[in-house]
C-alpha positions in Angstrom: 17.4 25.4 -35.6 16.8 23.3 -32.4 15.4 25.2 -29.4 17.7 26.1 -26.4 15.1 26.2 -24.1 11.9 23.9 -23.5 9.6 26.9 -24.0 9.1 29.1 -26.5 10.2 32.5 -26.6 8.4 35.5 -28.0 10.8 38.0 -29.6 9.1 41.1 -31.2 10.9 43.6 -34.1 11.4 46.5 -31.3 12.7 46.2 -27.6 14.0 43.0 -28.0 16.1 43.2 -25.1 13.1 44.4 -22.4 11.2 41.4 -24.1 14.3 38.6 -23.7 14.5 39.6 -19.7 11.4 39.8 -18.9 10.2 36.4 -20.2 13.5 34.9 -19.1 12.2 36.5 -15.4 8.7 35.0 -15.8 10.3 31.6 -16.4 12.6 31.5 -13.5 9.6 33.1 -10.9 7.2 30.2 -12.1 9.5 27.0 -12.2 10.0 26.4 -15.8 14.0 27.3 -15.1 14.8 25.8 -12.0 17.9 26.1 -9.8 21.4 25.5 -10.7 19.8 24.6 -14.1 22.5 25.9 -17.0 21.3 28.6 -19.1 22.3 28.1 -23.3 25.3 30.2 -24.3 24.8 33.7 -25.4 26.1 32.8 -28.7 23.9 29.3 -28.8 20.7 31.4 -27.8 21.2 34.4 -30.2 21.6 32.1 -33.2 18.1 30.7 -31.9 16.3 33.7 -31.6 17.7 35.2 -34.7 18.9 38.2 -32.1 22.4 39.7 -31.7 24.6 38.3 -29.4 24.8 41.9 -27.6 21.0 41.9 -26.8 21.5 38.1 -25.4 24.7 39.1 -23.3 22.3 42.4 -22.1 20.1 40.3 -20.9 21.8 37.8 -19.0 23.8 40.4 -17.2 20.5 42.2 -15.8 19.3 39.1 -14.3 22.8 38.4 -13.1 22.1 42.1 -11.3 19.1 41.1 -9.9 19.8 38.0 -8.8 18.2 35.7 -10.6 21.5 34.4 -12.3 24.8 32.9 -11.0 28.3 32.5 -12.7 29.4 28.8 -12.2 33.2 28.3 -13.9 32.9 25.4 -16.7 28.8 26.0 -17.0 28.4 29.9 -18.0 25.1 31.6 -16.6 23.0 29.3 -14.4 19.6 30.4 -12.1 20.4 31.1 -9.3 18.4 29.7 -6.2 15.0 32.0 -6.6 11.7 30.6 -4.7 9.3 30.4 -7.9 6.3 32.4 -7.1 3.5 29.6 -6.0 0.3 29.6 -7.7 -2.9 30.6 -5.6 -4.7 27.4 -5.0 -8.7 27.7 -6.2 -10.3 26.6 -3.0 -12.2 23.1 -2.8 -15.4 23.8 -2.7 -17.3 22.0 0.1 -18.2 18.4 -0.7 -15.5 18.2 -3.0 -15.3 19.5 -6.7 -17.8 18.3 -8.9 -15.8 17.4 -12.4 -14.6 14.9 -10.4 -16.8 11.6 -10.3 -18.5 11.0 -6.6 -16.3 8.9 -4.3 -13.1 10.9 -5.4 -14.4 14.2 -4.3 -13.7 13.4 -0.6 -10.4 12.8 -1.8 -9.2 16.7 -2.0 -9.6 17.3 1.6 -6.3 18.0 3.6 -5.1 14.5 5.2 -4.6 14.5 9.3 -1.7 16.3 10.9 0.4 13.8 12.8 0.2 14.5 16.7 3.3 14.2 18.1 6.8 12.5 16.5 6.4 8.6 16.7 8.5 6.7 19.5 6.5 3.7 19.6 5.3 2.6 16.5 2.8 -0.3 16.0 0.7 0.8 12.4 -0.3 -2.5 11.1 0.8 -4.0 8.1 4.6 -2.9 8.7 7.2 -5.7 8.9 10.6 -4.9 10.8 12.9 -4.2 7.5 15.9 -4.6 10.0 16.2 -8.3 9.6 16.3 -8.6 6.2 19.0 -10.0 4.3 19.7 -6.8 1.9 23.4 -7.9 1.1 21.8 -11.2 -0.5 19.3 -9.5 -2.5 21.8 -6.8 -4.4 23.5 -9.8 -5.3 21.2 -11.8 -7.1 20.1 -8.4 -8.2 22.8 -7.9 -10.0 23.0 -12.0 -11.2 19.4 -10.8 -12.9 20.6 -7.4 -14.5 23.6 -9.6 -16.0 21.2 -12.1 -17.6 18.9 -8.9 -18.5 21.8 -7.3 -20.4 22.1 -11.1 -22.2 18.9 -11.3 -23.5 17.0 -7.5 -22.4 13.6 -7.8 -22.2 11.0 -5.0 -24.2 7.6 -5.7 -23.0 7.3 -9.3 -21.0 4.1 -11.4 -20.6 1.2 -9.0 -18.2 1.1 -12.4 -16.3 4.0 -12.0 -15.1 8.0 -14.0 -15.7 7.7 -17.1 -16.6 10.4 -17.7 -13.7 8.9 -16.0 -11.1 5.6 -17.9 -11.6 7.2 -21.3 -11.4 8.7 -20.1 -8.4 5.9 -18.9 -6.6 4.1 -22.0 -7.8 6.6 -24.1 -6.1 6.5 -21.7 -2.5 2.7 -21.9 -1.8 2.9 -25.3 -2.5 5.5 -25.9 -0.2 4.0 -23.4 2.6 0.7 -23.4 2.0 -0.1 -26.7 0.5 -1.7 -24.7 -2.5 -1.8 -26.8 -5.4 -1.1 -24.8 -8.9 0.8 -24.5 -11.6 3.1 -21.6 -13.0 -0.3 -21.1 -15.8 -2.6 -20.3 -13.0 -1.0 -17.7 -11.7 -1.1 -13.9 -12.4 1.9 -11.8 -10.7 0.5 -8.4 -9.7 2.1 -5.0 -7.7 1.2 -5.9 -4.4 -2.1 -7.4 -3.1 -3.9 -3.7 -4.0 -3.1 -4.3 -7.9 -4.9 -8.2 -7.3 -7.9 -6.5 -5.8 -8.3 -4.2 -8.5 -7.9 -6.8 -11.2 -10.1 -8.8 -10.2 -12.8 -6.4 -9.8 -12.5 -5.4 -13.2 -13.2 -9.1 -14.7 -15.7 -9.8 -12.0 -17.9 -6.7 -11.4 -20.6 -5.6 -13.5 -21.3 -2.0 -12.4 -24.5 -1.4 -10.4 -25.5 -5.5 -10.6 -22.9 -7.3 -8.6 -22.8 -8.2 -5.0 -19.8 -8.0 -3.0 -19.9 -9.8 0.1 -17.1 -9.0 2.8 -15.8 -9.5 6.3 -17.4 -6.8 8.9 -14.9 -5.4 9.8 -13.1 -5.8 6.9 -9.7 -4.6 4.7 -11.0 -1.2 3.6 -9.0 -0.7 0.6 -10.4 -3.8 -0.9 -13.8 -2.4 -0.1 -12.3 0.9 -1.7 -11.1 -1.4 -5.1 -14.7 -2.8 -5.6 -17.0 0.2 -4.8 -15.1 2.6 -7.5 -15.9 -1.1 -10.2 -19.6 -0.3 -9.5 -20.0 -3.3 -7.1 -22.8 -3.7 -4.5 -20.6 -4.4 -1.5 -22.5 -5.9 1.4 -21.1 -5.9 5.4 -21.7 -9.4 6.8 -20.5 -9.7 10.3 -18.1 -12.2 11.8 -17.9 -14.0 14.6 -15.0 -16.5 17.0 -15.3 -18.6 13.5 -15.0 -16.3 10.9 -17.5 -14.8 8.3 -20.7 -15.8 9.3 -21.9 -17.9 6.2 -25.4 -18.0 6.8 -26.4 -14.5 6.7 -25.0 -14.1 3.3 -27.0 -12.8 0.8 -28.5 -15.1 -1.8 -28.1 -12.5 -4.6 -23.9 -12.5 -3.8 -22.1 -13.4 -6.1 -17.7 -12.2 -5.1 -17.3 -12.8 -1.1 -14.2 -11.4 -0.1 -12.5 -13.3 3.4 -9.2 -13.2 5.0 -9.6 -16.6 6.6 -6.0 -17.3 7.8 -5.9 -14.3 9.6 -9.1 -12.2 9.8 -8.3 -8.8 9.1 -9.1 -6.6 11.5 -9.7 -9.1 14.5 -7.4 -11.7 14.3 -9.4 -15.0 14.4 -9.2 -17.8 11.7 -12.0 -19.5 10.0 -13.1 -22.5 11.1 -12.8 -25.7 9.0 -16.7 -26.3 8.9 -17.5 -22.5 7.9 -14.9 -23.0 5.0 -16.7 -26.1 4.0 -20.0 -24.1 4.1 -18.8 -21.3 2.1 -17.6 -23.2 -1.0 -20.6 -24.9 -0.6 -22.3 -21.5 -1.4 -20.4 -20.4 -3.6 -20.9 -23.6 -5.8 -24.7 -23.3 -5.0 -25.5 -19.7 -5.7 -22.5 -19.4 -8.7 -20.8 -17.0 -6.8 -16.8 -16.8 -6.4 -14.7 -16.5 -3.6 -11.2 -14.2 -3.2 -9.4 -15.5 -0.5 -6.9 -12.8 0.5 -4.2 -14.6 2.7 -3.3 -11.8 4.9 -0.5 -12.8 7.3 -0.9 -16.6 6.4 2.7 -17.0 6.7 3.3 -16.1 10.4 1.4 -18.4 12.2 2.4 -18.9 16.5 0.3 -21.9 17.5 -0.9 -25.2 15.9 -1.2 -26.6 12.3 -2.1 -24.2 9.7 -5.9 -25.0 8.3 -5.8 -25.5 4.9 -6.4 -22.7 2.2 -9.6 -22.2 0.6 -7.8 -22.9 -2.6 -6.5 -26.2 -1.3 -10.3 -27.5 -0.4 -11.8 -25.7 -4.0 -12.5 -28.8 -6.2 -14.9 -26.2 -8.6 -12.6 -23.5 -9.6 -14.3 -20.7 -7.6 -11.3 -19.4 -5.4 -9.0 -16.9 -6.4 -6.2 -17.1 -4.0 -4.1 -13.5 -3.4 -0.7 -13.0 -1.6 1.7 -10.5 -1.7 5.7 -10.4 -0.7 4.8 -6.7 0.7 5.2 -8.5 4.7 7.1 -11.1 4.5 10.5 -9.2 2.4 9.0 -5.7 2.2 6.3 -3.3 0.7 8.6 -1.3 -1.2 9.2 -4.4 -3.6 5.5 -4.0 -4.6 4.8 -8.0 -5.9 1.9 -10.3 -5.2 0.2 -12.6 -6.9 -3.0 -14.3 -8.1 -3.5 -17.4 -8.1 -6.9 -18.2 -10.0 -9.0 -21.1 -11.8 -7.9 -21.3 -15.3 -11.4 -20.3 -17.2 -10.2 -16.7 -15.4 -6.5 -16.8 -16.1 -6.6 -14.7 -19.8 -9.1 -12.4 -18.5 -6.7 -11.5 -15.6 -3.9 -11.3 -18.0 -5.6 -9.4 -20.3 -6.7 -6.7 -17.3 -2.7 -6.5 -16.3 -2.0 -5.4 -19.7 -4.4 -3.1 -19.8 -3.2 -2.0 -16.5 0.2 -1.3 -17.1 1.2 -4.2 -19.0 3.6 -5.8 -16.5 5.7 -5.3 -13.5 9.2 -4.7 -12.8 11.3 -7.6 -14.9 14.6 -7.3 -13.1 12.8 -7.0 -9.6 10.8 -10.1 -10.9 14.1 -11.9 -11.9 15.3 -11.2 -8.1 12.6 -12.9 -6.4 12.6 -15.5 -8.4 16.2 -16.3 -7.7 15.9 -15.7 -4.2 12.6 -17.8 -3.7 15.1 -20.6 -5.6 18.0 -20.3 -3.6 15.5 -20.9 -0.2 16.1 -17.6 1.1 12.4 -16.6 1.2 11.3 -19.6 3.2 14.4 -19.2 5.7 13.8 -15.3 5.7 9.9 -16.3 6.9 10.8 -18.9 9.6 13.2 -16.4 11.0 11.1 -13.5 11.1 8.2 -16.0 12.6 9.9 -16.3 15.5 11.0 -12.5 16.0 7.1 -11.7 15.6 6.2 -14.3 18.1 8.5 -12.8 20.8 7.3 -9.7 19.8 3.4 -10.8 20.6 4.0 -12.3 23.7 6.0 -10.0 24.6 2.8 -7.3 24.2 0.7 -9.7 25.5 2.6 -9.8 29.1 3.1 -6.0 29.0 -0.6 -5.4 28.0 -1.5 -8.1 30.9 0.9 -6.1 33.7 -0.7 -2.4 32.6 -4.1 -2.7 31.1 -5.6 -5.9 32.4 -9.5 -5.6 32.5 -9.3 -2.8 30.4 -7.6 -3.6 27.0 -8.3 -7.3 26.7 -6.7 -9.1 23.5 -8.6 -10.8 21.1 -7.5 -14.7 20.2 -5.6 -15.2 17.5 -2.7 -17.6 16.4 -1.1 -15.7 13.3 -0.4 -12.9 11.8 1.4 -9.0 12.0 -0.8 -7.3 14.8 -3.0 -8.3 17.7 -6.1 -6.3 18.7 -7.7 -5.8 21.8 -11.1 -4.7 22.6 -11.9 -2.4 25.3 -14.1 -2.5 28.0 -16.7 0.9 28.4 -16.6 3.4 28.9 -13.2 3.5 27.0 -13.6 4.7 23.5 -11.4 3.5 21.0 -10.9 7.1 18.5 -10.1 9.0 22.0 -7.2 6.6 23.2 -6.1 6.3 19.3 -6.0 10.2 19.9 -4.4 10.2 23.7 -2.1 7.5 22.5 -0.9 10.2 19.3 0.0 12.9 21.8 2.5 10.5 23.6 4.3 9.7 20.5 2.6 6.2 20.1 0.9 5.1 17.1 -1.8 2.4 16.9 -4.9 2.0 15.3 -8.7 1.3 16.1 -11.2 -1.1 14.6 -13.8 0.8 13.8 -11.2 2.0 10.9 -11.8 -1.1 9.4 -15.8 -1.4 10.2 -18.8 -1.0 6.9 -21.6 -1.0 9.4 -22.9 0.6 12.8 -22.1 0.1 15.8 -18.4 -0.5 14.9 -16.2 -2.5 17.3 -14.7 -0.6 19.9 -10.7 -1.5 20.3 -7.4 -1.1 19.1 -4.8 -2.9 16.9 -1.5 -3.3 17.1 1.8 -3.9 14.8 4.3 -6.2 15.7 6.4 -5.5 12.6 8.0 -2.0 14.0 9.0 -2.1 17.6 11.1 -4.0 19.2 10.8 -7.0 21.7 12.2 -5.2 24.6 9.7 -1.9 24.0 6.8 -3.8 23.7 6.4 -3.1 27.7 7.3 0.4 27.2 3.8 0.5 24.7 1.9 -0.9 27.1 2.4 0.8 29.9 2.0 4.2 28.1 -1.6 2.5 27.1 -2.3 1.5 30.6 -1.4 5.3 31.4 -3.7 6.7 28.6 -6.4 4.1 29.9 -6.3 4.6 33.3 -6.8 8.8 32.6 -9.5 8.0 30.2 -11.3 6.0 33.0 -10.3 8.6 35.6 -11.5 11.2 33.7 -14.9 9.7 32.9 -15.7 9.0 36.8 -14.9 12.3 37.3 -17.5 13.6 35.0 -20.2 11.0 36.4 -19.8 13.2 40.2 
């Protein structure tokens, strides 16, 4: 006979009915019968256990008395709302536990506790989901379930629908001027999945060099280390990464040359020149991670790495996680074709592929021209949205907070004078119910940069001066407290 329940039960010859409670008990305390769940008909569960139906009702009726049980009309006996009984935790030991492997044993400490409720918020990386055109996007949601229930797909290609990639194929060639085809493209979840793909086909643990942007994207950093890479800080300057103190024995540099991530500036024409040229001298491949390339304030955009790669060394990665939303969880690769069935082959081992009917959607909506109008939209809601900060940051916390150039992008940074330290206003900030975030977060080596970044994706034009003048507030203690220390 099937089993009622999900776990067994242990029924001996003699007091069956002391044995029936109290394992029934044990299961409701610890969470293997949860609230409101429906417990099987006295009659169903006696036949199971090969008890009498008497022994079954007995049971049911002390846990009723107790508590543990509720009478719902039309479900019979159902648990009643109990608090399982929580399991001690075993304490971590210091440094982590030690079956886990090295760089995940930091990961068992307890997170930050949040300061204060968030008024103003400006994290990085967040776009304003406000704005975007939901109503179209269930609709050709539903036009790609229809055609899903037409022809249902099992398992699809780990590269990703054939639609999508022709459609993505046709955007950055329109918006970026990238040149590909739907074949050299690998759709991913998100930018993070791309990183980690491409350190699996790339890295040979111990042996290769990563070189990347100081201060740099740190979950990239994060992808490569746990390969086995040798990642290597090289520093930046007003025209990017600076190409001549690379390493000779690199062979993956990682860049963000549309908009450098954390600071903001873009790479120069000549140092993109000189970095293909050392990555087709030293055999060494470049990912070009196009952070924020869409929303660009000032100027023609400089063309993509991909665009000026004649050798096949650039892998180009994007993501829809800014410009529609990160909850959607699709990006791309778009890579030289001797690479393109290794990448594939990765996804599948991955997790085979991504979400078909999400995949389907973006494709139609990339078709119809509702990604493009979507970006140029939002472009200029960001822009207002800088210069409104900038003016605010200029009226409250001029010669103290002072912006960093930069012509694109979802945040602006600013660096800040001494003897203002960036962790402490982070803190101050915290306590006032604003959220931003400092450079050094983003820093490999020593001495980190000392300023803050700021979203543009969260807050609105109009409280852009309100976040400004609570940092000109936090600044001006911060500088009043330290000249009263130096009395």
């Amino acid at each position: 006979m099937e089993p009622e329940l999900a776990f067994p039960l242990d029924i001996p010859p003699r007091g069956r009915l002391q044995a029936l409670h109290g394992q029934l008990r044990a299961a409701i305390m610890d969470g293997r019968l949860h609230a409101g769940q429906p417990l099987p008909s006295t009659r169903a569960l006696a036949q199971a256990l090969g008890v009498s139906r008497n022994t079954v009702v007995a049971a049911y009726e002390r846990l009723l008395s107790e508590g543990y049980l509720g009478v719902r009309q039309g479900a019979g006996y159902t648990v009643a709302g109990v608090v399982p009984a929580r399991r001690e935790a075993t304490p971590v030991a210091s440094g982590g536990d030690r079956r886990l492997a090295p760089r995940w044993r930091e990961a068992s400490a307890p997170g930050p506790m949040s300061a204060a409720p968030v008024r103003l918020d400006l994290r990085v990386g967040v776009p304003d989901l406000s704005r975007f055109p939901f109503e179209t996007w269930r609709r050709l949601s539903a036009q790609a379930l229809r055609g899903l229930s037409r022809a249902p797909a099992l398992y699809d290609a780990p590269e990703g629908r054939r639609v999508l990639r022709e459609a993505i194929a046709g955007h950055v060639s329109f918006a970026r001027a990238v040149s590909c085809r739907a074949e050299d493209i690998v759709v991913t979840n998100g930018a993070q999945q791309a990183f980690d793909l491409l350190a699996r086909i790339l890295v040979t643990p111990g042996r290769s060099v990563l070189a990347m942007e100081d201060p740099g994207y740190p979950s990239l950093r994060a992808a490569f280390e746990a390969a086995g890479a040798v990642v290597v800080p090289v520093p930046v300057d007003a025209e990017g990464l600076m190409v001549d103190r690379l390493p000779p024995e690199t062979r993956i540099i990682y860049v963000t040359p549309s908009h450098q991530y954390p600071l903001g500036m873009a790479m120069s024409p000549g140092r993109r020149q000189a970095l293909l040229a050392f990555a087709r001298t030293h055999g060494a491949v470049v990912i070009e991670d196009d952070y924020d390339g869409e929303f660009r304030y000032g100027g023609r955009a400089l063309d993509a790495l991909q665009t000026l790669d004649r050798d096949g060394v650039v892998f180009y990665v994007g993501t829809f996680s800014k410009s529609l939303f990160p909850a959607l969880r699709l990006g791309y690769v778009v890579a030289p074709p001797w690479a393109c069935p290794a990448l594939a082959k990765a996804r599948r081992f991955s997790d085979w592929h991504g979400d078909v009917l999400a995949q389907d959607t973006l494709a139609r909506f990339i078709a119809e021209g509702h990604l493009a109008r979507h970006v140029r939209k939002m472009r200029r809601l960001y822009e207002e949205r800088r210069q409104a900060l900038l003016d605010g940051l200029a009226r409250h916390a001029a010669g103290r907070a002072l912006p960093l150039a930069a012509e694109a992008g979802l945040h602006l940074s600013a660096r800040l004078i001494d003897p203002l330290e960036a962790a402490s206003v982070v803190r101050a900030c915290a306590a006032q119910g604003m959220r931003i975030e400092a450079l050094a977060d983003a820093a490999i080596s020593q001495p980190a940069p000392n300023g803050v970044m700021f979203g543009l994706g969260a807050l609105s034009a109009t409280r852009m001066d309100e976040a400004a003048r609570v940092l000109g507030r936090v600044l001006d203690a911060a500088m009043d407290q330290r000249a009263g220390a130096g009395r």
